[in-house]
N, C-alpha and C positions, 0 to 999 in steps of 0.2 A: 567138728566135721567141716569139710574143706568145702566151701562155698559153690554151689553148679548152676549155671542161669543156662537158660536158652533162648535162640532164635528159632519162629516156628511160621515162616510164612506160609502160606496158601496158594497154589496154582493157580485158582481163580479168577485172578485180572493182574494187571502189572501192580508194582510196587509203590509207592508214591511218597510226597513229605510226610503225611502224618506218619505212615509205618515207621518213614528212616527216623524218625523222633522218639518212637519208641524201643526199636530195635537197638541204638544208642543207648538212651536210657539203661537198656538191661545188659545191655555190653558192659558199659560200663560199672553196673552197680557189680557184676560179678569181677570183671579184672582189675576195679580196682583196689580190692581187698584179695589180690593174688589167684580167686576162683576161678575156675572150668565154664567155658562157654561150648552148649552143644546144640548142631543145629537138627533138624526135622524140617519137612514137608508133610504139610497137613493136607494129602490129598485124597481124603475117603468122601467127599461129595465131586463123586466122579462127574458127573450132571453139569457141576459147575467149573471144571476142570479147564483151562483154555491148552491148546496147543504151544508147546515152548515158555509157560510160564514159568515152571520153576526151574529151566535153568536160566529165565533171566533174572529172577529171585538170588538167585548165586549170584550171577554177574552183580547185579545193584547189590547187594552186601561187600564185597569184594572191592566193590569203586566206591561203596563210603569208607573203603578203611579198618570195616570188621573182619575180624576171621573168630574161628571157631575150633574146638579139640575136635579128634576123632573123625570118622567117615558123616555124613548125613546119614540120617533113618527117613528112611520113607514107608509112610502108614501104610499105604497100598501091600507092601511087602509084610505086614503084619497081620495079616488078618486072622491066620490059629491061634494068635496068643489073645487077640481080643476073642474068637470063639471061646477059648479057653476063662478066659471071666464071665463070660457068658454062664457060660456053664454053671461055673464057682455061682454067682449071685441066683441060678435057677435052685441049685441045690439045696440053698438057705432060703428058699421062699422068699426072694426080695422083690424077683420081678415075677410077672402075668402077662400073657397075651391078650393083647390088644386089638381088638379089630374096628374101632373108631376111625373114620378119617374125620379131614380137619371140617369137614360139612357139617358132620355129625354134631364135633365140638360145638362150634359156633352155637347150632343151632340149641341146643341145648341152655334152658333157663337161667339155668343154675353156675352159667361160666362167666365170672366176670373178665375184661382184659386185664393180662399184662403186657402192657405196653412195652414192656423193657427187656422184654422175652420173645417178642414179633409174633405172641399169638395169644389166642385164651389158654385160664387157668383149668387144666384137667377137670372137669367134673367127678369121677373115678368110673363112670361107666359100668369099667371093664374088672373093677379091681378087688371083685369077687370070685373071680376064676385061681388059680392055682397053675403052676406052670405045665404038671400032668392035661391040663384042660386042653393043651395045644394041639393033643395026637387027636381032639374030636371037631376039629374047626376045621369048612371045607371052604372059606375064605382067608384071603390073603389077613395076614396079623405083624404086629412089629410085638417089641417087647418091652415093657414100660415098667419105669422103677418103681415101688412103695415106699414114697417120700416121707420125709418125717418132718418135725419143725424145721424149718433152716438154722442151724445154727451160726451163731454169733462168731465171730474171728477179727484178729486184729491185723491189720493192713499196715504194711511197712511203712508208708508215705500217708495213707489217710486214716488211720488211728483203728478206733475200735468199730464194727460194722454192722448192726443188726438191718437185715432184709428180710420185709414182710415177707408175710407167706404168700399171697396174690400176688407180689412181684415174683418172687422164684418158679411159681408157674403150678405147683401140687404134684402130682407122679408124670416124670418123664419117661421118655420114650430112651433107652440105650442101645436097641436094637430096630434096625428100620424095617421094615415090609419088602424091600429089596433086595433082603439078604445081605445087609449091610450095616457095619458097627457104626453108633451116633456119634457124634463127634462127643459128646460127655463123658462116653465110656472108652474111648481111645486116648483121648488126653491126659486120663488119669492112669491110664497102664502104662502110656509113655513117659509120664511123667516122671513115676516109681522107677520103671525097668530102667531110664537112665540117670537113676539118682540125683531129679532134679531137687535143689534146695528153696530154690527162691524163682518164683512166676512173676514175672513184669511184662502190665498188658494197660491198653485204654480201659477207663473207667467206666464206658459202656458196657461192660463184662462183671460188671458187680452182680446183678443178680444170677450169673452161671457160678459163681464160687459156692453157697452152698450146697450145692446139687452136685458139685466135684466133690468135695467134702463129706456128703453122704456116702460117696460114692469109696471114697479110698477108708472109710468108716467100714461098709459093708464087705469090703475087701481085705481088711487088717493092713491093709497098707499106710504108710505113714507121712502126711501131707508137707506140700512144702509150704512157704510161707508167701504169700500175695501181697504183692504191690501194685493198685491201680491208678494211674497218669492219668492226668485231665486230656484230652482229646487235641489234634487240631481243626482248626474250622474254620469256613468261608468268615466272611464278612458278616454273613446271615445270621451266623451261629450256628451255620451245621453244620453236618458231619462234609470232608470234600466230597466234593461230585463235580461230573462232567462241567455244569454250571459254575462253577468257581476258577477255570481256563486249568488248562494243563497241568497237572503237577505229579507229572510220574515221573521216575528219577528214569527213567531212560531217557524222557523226552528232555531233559532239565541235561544230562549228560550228551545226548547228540546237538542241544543247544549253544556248548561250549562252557557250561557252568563246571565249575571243578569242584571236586566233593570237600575239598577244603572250606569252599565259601560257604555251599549249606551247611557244613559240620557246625561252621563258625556261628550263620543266623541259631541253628535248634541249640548251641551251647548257650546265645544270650536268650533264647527264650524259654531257658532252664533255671537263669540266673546263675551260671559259671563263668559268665565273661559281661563288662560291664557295656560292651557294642560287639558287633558282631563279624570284628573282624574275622580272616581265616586262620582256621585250626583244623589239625588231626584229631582224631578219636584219641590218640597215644598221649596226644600232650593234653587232658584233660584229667587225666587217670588220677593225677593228687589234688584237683579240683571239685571230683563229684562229691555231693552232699545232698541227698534228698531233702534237706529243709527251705534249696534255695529256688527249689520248683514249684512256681506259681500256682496257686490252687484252682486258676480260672483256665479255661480253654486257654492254647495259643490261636489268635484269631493271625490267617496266613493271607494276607492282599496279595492283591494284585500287582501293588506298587514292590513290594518285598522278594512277589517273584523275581521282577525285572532285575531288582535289583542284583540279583546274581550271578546276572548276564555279561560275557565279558564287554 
């Protein structure tokens, strides 16, 4: 089977070095074993949508260098086919209506955090009801999966992976109280429908792969393979933010920096180049090898910024 990676940014704010670091990454793990790169806009958290973000999402891929097969899919233009799993998982009794909000959760004894999830672990509440239960509820409900162990999977770059059960969070929500598909349950129909082979993302994301996994389970569909990247980070150690000065690639491109010169920094801080002179995405293609990516953060100064600068 012919190799399919994608690039899948989000509306939601501009693009920055950590993304182009990863978006790289996945660029390349697929061209350079001759494979299909397709891209997507992940914009079903309408709420969080900015104005003009994803087409400057395009632009900033386009000025690092990447290109992609095919038209873009935009999830917004998808919403029957995600009804349509919907459906499919009501029919098989997977998911229940839900009328908890997160007040509820919290307050609830019996929820411990997952941290690595940005909320508590379901208590199951709700997860006595049956999906027929929904035509008698005169409150707003979303629709939440009947999770099962997380299963076990082996990660292209970080080996073999078991994720507790209180880290994967216990029965998700796939369906919002908005009338609106969760991003769990749209990632995995997108995934399928465009025959993706291999998912390359930060390894903040470890604990949503079993709960995709469930998910293309409950659905017969058939998963790709996951690779999760160490992250970039301030100085601090975390994740960027405002607080760690500038690093959106538009701002880094109206700067005067050239996508060669970052391409060149995130190729040595992959270990494909032994400094960080400039390079294309292209001329990297018979260098990539996952074994040469550091298994720590890349930690992105201040000084590294500048250094970009003409």
């Amino acid at each position: 089977m012919r190799v399919t990676g994608r690039l899948a940014p989000s509306p939601t704010g501009a693009q920055h070095v950590g993304n182009a670091r990863t978006y790289l990454i996945a660029w390349l793990a697929a061209r350079s074993r001759g494979g299909r790169v397709v891209l997507r806009i992940e914009d079903i958290d309408t709420w969080r949508n900015k104005p003009g973000a994803a087409e400057q999402a395009l632009e900033d891929l386009r000025w690092l260098g990447l290109d992609w097969d095919d038209e873009p899919w935009v999830q917004l233009q998808r919403l029957p086919v995600y009804r349509s799993a919907l459906e499919e998982l009501k029919a098989r009794n997977r998911v229940y209506p839900c009328t908890c909000t997160r007040s509820d959760i919290l307050a609830a004894a019996s929820a411990p955090h997952a941290a690595d999830l940005g909320g508590p672990v379901y208590p199951g509440t709700c997860a006595h009801r049956t999906p027929a239960d929904a035509n008698r509820l005169d409150r707003p409900f979303a629709w939440r999966f009947r999770a099962s162990e997380p299963p076990a999977f082996t990660d292209l770059y970080c080996g073999e992976i078991h994720v507790a059960p209180a880290l994967a969070g216990g029965d998700f929500v796939v369906w919002r109280n908005d009338d609106m598909p969760a991003y769990q349950l749209a990632v995995v129909v997108d995934d399928a429908a465009q025959g993706i082979t291999e998912v390359v993302r930060g390894d903040d994301l470890i604990p949503s792969t079993p709960r995709q996994l469930m998910l293309y389970q409950a659905l017969g569909l058939t998963p790709p393979r996951f690779a999760h990247v160490p992250m970039v980070v301030g100085p601090d150690g975390k994740r960027l933010a405002k607080r760690h000065g500038d690093t959106r690639l538009s701002q880094l491109r109206d700067s005067g920096v050239s996508p060669q010169s970052l391409v060149g920094l995130l190729a040595w801080s992959c270990g494909w180049q032994t400094d960080d002179r400039p390079v294309s995405p292209s001329a990297l293609l018979s260098l990539f090898q996952w074994a040469s990516i550091p298994s720590q953060p890349f930690v992105l100064t201040e000084e590294r910024v500048a250094g970009l600068l003409p």
